[in-house]
N, C-alpha and C positions, 0 to 999 in steps of 0.2 A: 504494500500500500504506500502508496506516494506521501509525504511529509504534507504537502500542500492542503490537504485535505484531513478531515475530522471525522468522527461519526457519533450524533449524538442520537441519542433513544433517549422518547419524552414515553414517560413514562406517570405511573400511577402505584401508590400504596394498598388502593383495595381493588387493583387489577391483577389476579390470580394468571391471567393470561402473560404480563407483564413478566413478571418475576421467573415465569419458566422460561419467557425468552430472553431475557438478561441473564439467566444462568446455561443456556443455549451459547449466546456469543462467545462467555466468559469461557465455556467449554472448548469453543473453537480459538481461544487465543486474537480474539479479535478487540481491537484499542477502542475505545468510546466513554463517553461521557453523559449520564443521566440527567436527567432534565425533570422536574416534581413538577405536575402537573397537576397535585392538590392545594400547591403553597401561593397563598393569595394572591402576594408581588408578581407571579409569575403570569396572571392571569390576561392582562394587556397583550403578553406576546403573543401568549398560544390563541387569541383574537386573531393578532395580525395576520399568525399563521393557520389561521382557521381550523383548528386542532379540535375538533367534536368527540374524536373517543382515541385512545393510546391501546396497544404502543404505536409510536412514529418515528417512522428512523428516519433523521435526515443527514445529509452532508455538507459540512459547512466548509467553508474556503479559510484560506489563511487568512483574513482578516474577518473571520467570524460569522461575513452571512452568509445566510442559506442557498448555497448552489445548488441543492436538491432535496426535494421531501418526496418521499415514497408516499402513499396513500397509506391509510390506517391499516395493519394487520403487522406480520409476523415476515421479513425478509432474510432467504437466508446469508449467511456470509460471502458464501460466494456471489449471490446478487451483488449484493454491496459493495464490495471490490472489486466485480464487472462497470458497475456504476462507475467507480472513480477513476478506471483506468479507462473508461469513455468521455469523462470530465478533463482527464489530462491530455486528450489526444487536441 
């Protein structure tokens, strides 16, 4: 996976779906960063980002915005890293 690129999963505390796939990635040795999408302050973004239900993987660029949001559900790692190495082309 290219340095250029991030992958955050906006996630949720009472999503059971959640939590299997955060310990999915973790399994596959894949780098990312969680994102609370029950904690209030956070609530403007996940607006911006029109985030109705988690999990949402997106990919964010080196300066932090969103180069890509997958649609709601569960993507596997190899998606993901298909994804970026089509971002960096």
């Amino acid at each position: 996976m290219s340095n250029e690129y991030k992958v955050r999963v906006i996630t949720s505390k009472k999503c059971p779906k959640c939590k299997v796939y955060v310990s999915r990635l973790r399994r596959a040795e894949m780098a990312f960063e969680t994102y609370d999408s029950d904690a209030q302050e956070n609530q403007p973004l996940l607006d911006q980002w029109k985030i109705e239900e988690v999990p949402v993987v997106q990919i964010l660029s080196s300066s932090g915005a969103v180069a890509f949001q997958f649609p709601t559900g569960t993507f596997s790692p190899r998606a993901i890293k298909h994804k970026i190495a089509e971002l960096n082309k």
